[in-house]
C-alpha positions as CSV (number, residue, x, y, z in Angstrom):
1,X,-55.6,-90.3,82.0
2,X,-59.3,-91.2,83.6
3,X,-61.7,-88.6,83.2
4,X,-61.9,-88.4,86.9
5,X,-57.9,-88.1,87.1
6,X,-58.6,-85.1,84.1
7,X,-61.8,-83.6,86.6
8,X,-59.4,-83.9,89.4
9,X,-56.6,-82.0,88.2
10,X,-58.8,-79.0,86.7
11,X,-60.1,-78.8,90.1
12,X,-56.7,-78.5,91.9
13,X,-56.0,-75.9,88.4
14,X,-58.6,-74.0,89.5
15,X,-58.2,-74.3,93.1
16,X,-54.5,-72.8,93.0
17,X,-55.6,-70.2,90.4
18,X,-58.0,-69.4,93.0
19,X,-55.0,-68.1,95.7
20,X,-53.5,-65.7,93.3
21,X,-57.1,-64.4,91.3
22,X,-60.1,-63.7,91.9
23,X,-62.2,-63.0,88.6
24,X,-63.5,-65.8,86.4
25,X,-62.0,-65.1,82.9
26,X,-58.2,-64.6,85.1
27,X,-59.0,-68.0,87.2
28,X,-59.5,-69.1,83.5
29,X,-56.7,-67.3,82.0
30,X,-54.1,-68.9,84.4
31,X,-55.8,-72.3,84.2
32,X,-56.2,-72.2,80.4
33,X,-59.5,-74.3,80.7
34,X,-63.1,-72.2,78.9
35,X,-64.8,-70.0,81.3
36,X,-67.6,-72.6,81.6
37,X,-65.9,-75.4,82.6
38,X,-64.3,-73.0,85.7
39,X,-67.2,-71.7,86.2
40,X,-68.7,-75.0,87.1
41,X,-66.0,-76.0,89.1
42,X,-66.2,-72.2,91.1
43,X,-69.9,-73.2,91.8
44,X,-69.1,-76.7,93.6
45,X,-66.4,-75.3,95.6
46,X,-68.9,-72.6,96.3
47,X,-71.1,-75.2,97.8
48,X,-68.4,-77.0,99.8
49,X,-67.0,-73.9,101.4
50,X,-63.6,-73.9,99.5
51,X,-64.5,-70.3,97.6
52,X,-66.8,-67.4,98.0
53,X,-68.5,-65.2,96.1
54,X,-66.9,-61.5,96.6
55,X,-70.2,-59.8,95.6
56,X,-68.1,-58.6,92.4
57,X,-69.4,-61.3,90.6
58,X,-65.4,-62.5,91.1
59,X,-64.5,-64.9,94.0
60,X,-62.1,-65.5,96.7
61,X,-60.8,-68.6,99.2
62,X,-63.6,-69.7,101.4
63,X,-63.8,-70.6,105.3
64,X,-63.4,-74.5,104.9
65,X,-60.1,-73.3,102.9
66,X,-59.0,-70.9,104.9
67,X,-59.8,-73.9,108.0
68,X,-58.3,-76.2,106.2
69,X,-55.2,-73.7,105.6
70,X,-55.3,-73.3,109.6
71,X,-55.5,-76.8,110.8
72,X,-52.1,-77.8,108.3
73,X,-49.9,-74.6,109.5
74,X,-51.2,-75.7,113.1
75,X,-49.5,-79.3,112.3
76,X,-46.7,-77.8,110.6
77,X,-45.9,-75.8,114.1
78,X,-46.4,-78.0,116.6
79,X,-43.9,-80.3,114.1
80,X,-40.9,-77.4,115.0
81,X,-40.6,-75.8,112.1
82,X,-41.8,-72.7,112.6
83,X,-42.8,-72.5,116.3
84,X,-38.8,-71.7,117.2
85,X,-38.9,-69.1,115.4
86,X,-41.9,-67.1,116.5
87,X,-41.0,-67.8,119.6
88,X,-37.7,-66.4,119.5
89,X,-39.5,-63.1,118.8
90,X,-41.9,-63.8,121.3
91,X,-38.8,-64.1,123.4
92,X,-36.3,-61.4,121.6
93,X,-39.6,-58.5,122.0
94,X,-41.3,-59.5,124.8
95,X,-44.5,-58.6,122.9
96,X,-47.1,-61.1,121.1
97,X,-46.4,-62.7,117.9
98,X,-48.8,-63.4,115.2
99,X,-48.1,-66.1,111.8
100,X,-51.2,-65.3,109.4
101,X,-51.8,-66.9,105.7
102,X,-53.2,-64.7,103.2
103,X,-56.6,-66.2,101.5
104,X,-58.0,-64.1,98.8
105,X,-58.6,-60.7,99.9
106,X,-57.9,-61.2,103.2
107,X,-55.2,-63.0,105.8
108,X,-56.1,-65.7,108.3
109,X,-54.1,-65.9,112.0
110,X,-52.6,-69.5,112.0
111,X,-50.8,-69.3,114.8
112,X,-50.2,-66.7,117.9
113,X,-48.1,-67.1,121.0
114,X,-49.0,-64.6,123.8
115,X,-46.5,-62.3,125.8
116,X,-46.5,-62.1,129.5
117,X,-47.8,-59.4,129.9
118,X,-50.8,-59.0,132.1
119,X,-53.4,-58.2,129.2
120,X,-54.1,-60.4,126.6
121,X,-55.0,-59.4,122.8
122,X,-58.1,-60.1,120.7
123,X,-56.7,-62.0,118.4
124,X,-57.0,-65.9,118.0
125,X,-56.2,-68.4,115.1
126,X,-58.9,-68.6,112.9
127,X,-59.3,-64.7,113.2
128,X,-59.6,-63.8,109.3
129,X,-57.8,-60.1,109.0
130,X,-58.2,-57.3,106.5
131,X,-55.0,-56.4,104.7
132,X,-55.1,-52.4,104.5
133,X,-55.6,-52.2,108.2
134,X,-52.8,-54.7,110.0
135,X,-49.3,-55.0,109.9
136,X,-49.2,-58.3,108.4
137,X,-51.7,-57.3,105.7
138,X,-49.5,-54.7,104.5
139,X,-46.8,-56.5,104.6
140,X,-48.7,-58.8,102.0
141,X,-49.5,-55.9,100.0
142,X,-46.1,-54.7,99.9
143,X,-45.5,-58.0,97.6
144,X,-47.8,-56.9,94.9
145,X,-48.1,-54.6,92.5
146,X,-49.6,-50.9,93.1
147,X,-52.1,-51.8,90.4
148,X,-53.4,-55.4,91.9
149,X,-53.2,-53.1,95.3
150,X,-55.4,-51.2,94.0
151,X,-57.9,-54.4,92.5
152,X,-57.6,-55.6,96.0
153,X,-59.0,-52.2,97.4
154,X,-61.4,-52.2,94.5
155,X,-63.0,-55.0,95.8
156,X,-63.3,-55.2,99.3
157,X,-63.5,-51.3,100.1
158,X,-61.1,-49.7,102.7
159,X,-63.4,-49.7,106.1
160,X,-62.3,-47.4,108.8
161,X,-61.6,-50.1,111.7
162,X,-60.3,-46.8,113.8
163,X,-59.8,-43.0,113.1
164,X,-56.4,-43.7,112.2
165,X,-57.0,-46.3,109.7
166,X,-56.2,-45.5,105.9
167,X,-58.7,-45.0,104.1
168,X,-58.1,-43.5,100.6
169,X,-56.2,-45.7,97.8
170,X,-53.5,-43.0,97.6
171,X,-53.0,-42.9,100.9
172,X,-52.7,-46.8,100.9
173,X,-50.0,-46.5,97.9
174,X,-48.0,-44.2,99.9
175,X,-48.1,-46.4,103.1
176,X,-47.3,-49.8,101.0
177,X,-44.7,-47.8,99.2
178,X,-42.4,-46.8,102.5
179,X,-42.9,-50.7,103.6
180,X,-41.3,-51.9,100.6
181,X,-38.6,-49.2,101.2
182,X,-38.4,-49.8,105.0
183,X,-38.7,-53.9,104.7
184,X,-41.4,-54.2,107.3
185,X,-44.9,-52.5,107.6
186,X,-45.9,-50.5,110.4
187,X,-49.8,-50.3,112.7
188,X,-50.4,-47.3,114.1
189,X,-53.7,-48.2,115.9
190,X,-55.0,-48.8,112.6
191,X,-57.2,-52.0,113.2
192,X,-57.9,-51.7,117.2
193,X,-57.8,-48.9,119.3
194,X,-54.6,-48.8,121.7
195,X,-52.4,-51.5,119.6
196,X,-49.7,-51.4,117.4
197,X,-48.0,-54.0,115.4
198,X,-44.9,-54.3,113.1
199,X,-45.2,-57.1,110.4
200,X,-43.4,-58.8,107.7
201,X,-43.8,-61.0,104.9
202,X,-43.4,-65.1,104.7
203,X,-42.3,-66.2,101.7
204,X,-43.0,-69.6,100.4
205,X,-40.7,-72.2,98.4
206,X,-40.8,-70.0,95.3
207,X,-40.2,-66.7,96.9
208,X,-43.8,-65.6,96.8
209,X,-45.2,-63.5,99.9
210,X,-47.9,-66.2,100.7
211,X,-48.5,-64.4,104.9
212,X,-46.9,-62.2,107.7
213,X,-45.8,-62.3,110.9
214,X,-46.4,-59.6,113.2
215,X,-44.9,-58.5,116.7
216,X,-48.2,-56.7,118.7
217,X,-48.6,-54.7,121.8
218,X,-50.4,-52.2,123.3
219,X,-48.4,-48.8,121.8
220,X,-47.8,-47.7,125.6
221,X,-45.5,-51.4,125.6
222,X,-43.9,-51.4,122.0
223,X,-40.4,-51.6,123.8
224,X,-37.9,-49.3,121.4
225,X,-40.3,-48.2,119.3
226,X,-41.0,-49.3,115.2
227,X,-37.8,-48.6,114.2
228,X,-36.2,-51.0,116.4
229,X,-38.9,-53.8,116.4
230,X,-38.9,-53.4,112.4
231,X,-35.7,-55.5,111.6
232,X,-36.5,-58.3,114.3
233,X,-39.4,-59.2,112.7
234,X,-38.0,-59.2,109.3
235,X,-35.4,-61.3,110.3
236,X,-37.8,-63.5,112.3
237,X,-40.1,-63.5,109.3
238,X,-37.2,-64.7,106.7
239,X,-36.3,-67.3,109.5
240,X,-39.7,-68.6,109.1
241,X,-39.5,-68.2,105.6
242,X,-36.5,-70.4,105.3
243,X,-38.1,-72.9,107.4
244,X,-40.8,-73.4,105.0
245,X,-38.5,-73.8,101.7
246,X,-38.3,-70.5,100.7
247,X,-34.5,-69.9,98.9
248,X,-31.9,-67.6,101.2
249,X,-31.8,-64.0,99.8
């Protein structure tokens, strides 16, 4: 092997090791490579937008990443394989549909296909999201651990987007606890004022919760309420999950 072949593939080490940690001596951990040498390579992705400093002194997936992450899903719908399914739901609710990627701390809309409805949400793909506050994010958190819930809290606080967003860790533990229970996670005007959401993970070709997809509309519209619009997006999100590889459960 070259010794750019050998720089290249700690790079892409570090680079996946990046996704699932954010803390130099875990990144180095995963990777098994010395602290320096990931260090290095932290500080030139740094510099070409694929990480960012968390303010932690650990690190998380950057905006040309997260772009990057963006532009490929976009190709990936407009090739078929997931657009049928989102827009099934689109279709089956009536109500907006969202496909977001998580990236680091935080989730990234890839792809959203708007109801008819005569208003038309914020949200647009690019839109980075935070993960205690949306549907989708919870959904994500409902595939870890209470204790890396609770590193992910630790490092990116729990803002208030509304007064009915959650705000205290225990709170938090509670709310991811009845999403794994129920199989979907539920927004009660949590990240904007008037809308509500019910999300579910996306699994990827190992099983691993790698996004969500959300159904969204202002509360006054949520036809049939949560507990109706819950198991149509699970089963439009393990739809979309089997389109990208992940094994039938």
């Amino acid at each position: 092997m070259t010794d750019r072949a050998g720089a290249a593939d700690k790079s892409f080490d570090v680079l996946e090791a990046l996704v699932e940690h954010g803390r130099l001596a875990d990144i180095a951990r995963a990777t098994g490579l010395p602290k320096a040498t990931v260090h290095r390579i932290l500080q030139v992705m740094v510099e070409r937008g694929l990480a960012q400093p968390t303010g932690d002194g650990g690190y998380a997936c950057g905006p040309r990443l997260v772009a990057l992450a963006g532009r490929v899903m976009h190709a990936v719908d407009l090739g078929g394989r997931v657009h049928p399914q989102l827009d099934a739901l689109r279709v089956g609710t009536g109500h907006t549909v969202h496909l977001a990627l998580r990236a680091g701390d935080e989730a990234v809309y890839v792809a959203k296909l708007d109801a008819g409805r005569p208003y038309r949400l914020a949200s647009r793909v690019g839109m980075s999201l935070h993960l205690h506050s949306t549907s989708i994010g919870k959904a994500i958190l409902a595939g870890l651990t209470d204790a890396e819930v609770a590193e992910v809290a630790g490092r990116t606080g729990l803002p208030a987007r509304t007064p009915r967003t959650i705000t205290a860790l225990p709170d938090l533990l509670a709310e991811i606890g009845r999403t794994r229970r129920r199989g979907w996670a539920e927004d009660h005007e949590e990240n904007e004022a008037g809308v509500g959401a019910c999300g579910a993970p996306v699994r990827d070709h190992t099983g691993a919760v790698i996004g969500g997809i959300s159904a969204v509309a202002l509360t006054h519209d949520l036809t049939g309420g949560y507990d109706r619009l819950g198991p149509q997006v699970v089963e439009a999100a393990a739809a979309v999950s089997r389109a990208l590889g992940a094994p039938r459960v």
